[in-house]
N, C-alpha and C positions, 0 to 999 in steps of 0.2 A: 262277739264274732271277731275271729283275726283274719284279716284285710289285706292281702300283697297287694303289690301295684309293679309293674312291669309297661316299657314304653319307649318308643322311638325316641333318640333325642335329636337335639339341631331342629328341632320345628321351626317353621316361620312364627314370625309375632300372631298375627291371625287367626293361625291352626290353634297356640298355645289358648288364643280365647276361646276358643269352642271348645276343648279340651277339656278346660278348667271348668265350663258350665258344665259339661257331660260328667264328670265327677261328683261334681257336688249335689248332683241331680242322681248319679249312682247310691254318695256317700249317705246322701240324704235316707232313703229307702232303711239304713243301716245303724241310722244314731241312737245309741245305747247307752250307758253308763259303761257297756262290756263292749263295746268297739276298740279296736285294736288296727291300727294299722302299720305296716309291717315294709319298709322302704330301703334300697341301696342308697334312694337317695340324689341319684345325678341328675343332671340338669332335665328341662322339661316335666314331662310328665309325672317323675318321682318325687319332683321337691312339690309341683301343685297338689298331688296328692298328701303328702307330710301337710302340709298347710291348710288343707280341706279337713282333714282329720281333727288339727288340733283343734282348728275352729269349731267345730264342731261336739266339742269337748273329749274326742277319742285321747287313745292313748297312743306314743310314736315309738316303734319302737326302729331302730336303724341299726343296717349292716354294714360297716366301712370299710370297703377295699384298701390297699396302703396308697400314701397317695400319689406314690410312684405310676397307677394306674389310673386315677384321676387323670382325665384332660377335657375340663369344665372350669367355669369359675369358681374358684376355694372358698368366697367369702359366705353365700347363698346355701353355699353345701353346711358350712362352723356354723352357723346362724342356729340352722334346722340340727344340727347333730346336738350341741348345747342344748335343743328345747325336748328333746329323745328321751324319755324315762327309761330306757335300756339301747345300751349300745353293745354291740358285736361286733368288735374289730378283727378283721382276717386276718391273715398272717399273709408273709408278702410271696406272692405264684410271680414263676418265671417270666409268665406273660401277660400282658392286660386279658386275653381272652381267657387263660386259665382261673385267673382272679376275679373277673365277671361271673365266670361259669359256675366257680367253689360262691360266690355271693346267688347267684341263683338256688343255690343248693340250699343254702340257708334262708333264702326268701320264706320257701315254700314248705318249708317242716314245721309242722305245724298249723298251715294256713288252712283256712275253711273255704275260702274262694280268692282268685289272683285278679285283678283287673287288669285287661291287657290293653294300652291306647296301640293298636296296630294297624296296620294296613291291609292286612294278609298277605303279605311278602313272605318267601321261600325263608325257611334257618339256613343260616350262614355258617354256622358250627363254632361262633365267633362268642355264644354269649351272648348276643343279643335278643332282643324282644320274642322272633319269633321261636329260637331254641328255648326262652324261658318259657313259651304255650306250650311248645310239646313235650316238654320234661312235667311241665304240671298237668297234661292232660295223662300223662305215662305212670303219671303215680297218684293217679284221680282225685286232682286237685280240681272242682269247677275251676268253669274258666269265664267271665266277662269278658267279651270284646267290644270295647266302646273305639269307634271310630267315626265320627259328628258328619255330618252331610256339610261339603266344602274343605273338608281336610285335606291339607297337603302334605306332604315328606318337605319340598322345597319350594 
């Protein structure tokens, strides 16, 4: 089964631990020899998911924006991309959001279900979490919404 993950980042420390239970308590449901999980990768929710995965003994596979539009810590991001048995490096877009957006595009070709850590907050049109639900609901990608009782944004 190949596995997106999509998600708010900048969580509090807190949120991140509920988070990371509700994943693995997702991932769990899903462990295969044919698990596939499928990540941009950025901070928060994308690298616990990459790391739920491996543990799990899936497979990583990661999409790298340039890292002109990275703005996360680099080291957490090398760590996980290194442990990635296929990477997909994008090509550099004018803007962070267009390079988000084209990495969305790529999440979900292919995917068989997207995990979304979201809020149910409005798209922004920016590339973020909730533009990646409704592009995967638009090209009938299921959709998981894990959002843990006590989660915050900040």
């Amino acid at each position: 089964m190949r596995i997106a993950i999509t998600g708010h980042t900048k969580l509090p420390v807190d949120t991140l631990t509920l988070v990371d239970l509700a994943l693995r308590d997702e991932l769990a449901q899903h462990a295969t020899p044919a698990l596939v999980g499928v990540s941009l990768l950025a901070d928060g929710p994308d690298q616990l998911f990459a790391h739920a995965v491996l543990d799990l003994g899936g497979r990583l596979e990661a999409i790298a924006v340039q890292p002109e539009h990275r703005h996360f810590d680099q080291e957490p991001f090398a760590a996980l991309l290194a442990r990635a048995a296929a990477v997909d490096h994008l090509p550099l877009y004018p803007t962070p959001a267009q390079a988000w957006t084209a990495g969305a595009e790529e999440l979900l070709r292919g995917a068989d279900l997207l995990i979304a850590i979201w809020d149910g907050s409005d798209p922004a049109g920016n590339g973020g979490t909730a533009d990646v639900v409704v592009r995967a609901r638009v090209l009938g990608v299921p959709v998981r919404v894990l959002w843990p009782s006590g989660a915050k944004r900040r």
